[in-house]
C-alpha positions in Angstrom: 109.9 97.5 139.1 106.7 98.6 137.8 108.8 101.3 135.4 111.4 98.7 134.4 108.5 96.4 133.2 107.0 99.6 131.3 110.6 100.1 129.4 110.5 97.1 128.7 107.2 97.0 127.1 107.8 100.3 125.0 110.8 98.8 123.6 108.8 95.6 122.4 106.3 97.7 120.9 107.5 100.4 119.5 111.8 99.9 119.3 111.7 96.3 117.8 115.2 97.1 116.6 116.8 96.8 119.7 117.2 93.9 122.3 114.0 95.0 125.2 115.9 94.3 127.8 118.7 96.5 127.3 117.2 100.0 127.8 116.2 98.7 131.1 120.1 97.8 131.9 121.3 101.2 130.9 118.9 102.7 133.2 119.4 100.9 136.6 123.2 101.7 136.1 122.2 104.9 135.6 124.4 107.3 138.3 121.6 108.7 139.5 119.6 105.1 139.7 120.1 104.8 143.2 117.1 107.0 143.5 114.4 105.2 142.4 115.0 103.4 145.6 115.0 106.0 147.6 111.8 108.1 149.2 112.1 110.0 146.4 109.4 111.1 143.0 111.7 109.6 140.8 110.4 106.2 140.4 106.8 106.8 140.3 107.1 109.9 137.9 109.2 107.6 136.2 106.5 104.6 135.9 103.9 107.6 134.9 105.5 108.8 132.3 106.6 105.9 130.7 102.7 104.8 130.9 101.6 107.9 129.8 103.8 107.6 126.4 103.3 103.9 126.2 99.0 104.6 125.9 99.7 107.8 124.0 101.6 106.0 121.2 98.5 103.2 121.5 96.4 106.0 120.6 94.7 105.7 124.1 94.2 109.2 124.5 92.2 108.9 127.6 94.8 106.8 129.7 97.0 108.3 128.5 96.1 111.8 129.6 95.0 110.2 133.2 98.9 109.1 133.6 100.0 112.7 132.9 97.9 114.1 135.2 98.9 111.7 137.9 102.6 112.1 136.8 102.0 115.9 137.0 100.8 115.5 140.3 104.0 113.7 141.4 106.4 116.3 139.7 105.4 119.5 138.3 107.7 118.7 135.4 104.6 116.2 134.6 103.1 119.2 132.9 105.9 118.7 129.9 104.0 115.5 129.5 101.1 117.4 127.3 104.4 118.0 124.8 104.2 114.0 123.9 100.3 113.8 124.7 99.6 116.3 122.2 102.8 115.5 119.3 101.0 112.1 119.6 97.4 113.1 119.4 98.4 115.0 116.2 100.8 112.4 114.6 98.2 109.5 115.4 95.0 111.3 114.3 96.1 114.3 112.1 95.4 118.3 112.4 91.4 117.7 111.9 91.0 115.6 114.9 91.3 119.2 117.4 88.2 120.1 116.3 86.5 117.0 117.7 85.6 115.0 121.0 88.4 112.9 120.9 90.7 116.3 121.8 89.0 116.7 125.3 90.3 113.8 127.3 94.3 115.9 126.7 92.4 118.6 129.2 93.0 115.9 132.3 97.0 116.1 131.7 97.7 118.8 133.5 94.8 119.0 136.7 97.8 117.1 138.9 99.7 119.7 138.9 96.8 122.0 139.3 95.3 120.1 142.2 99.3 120.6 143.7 99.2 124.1 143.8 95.4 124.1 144.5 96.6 122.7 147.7 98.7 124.8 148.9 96.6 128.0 147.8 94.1 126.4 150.3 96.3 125.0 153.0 99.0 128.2 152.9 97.0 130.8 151.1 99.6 131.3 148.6 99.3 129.6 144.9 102.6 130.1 143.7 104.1 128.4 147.0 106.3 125.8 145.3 107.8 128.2 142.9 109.1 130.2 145.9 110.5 127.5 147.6 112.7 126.8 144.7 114.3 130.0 145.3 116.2 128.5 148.3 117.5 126.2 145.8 119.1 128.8 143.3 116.0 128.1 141.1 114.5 131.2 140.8 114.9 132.1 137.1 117.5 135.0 137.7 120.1 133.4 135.4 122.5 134.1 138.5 126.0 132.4 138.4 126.0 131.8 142.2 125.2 128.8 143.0 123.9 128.6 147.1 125.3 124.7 147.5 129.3 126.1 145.9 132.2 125.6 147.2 135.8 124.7 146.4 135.3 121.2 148.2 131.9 121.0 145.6 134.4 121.2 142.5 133.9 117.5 141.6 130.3 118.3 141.8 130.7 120.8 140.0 132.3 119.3 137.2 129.9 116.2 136.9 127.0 118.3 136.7 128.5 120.1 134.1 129.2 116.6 131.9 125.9 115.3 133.2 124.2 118.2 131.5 126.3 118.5 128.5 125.2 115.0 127.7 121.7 115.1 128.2 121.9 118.2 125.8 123.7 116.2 123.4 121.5 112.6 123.7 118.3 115.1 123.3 119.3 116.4 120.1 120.2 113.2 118.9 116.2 111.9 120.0 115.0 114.6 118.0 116.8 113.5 114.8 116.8 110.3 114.7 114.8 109.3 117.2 111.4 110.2 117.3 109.7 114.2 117.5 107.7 114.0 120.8 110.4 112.1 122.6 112.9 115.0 121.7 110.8 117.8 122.3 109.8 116.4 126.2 113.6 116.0 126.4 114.3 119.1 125.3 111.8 121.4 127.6 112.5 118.9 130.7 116.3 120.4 130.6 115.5 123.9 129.1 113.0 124.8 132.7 115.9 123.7 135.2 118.3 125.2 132.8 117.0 128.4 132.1 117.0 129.1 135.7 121.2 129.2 135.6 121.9 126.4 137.8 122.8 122.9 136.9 122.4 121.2 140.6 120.6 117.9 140.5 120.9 117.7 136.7 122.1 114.2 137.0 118.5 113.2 138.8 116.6 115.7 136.8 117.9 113.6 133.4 117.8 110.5 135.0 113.8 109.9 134.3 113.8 110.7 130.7 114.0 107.6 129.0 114.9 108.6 125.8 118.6 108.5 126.4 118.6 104.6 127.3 117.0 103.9 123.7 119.8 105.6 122.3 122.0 104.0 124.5 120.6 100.6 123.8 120.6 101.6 119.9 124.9 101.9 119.8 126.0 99.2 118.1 129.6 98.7 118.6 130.0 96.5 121.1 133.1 98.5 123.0 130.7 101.6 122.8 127.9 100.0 124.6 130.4 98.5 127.2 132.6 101.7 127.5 128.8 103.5 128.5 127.8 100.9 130.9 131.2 101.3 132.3 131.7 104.7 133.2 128.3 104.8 134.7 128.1 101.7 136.8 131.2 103.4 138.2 129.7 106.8 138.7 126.7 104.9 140.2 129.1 103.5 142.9 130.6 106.9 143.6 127.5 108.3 143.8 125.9 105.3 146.3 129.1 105.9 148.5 129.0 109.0 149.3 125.3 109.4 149.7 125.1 106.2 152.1 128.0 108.8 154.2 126.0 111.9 154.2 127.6 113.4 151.3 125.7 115.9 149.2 125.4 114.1 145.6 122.9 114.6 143.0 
């Protein structure tokens, strides 16, 4: 709720071209929405980051940098939030303002994530804990074409995550042209880390929290376009409900 209110908010404020309340719809039929109500990061992340750009674009560098951190905290991909923190800082105050007081608050962004690992260098004695962890996931940065969750039954998995990441490749160049520079270039590293590490598993959820793509959405103006989007995904969303509420993998 809190993140919907947020969209909302950015839209009035800073997209007065399109109607506020339709990012918002795009989003909750989102295929991957049903995990914002799940005990899962996305909903808070989301609600932090969309803070963390709402005060940023206010020129509120100091809440604004608190949200990252916290957001970083919450996912390590939070640390991508210093991208729009400092695109911001510099399109709101120019090149001059780095060598004053009003750069230090952007040195708070990224102590959630520190304080994460911190943890577990105390509690585990090992620093770089998380990043192992994701080697049980076929995260590990090897650019390896085996993917640990394959098989032939996984196909249809397969195959969405495939178009799920072939669109959010596509809706992040279009935020960087015609959208607006930060925006594209948090898009653009959020997908280029999972990426790079040759797996597309959980792509769909990974996208689902970058809120660009629902301004675009929101920004199509032909009618049969906008219906044709909301669509296809409110019937991926009910795919994707069903066979999660049956103990299917999904992502």
């Amino acid at each position: 709720l809190g993140a919907v209110a947020l969209l909302t908010r950015l839209s009035e404020e800073f997209h007065q071209d399109l109607a506020p309340s339709l990012p918002v719809v795009f989003l909750l039929v989102h295929p991957a929405a049903f995990f914002l109500n799940a005990v899962y990061t996305e909903s808070l992340f989301l609600l932090l980051s969309l803070a963390t750009v709402l005060w940023a674009r206010r020129n509120n560098v100091l809440l604004a940098a608190i949200c990252a951190a916290l957001a970083s905290a919450t996912r390590v991909a939070g640390l991508f939030l210093c991208v729009v923190l400092l695109v911001e800082f510099l399109q709101n105050n120019g090149w001059r303002a780095l060598l004053t007081r009003r750069v230090l608050p952007l040195i708070i962004a990224p102590l959630g994530a520190l304080a994460f690992f911190s943890y577990h260098w105390l509690a585990f004695d090992d620093f770089f804990l998380f990043l192992k962890v994701q080697d049980n996931f076929g995260r590990d940065f090897t650019l390896s074409t085996d993917d640990p969750f394959y098989s032939h039954a996984a196909l249809a998995n397969t195959i969405l995550d495939y178009s799920h990441t072939g669109l959010a490749i596509v809706l992040t160049l279009i935020t960087l042209w015609r959208i607006r520079l930060s925006y594209g270039l948090y898009m653009l590293i959020s997908l280029s880390v999972p990426l790079s590490t040759g797996s597309t598993l959980a792509i769909a959820r990974y996208s689902m929290v970058l809120f660009p793509m629902y301004l675009i959405a929101a920004g199509i103006r032909s009618p049969v376009g906008r219906g044709a989007w909301l669509f296809g995904s409110t019937l991926l969303l009910a795919l994707d409900i069903t066979r999660f509420v049956h103990h299917y993998w999904t992502n």
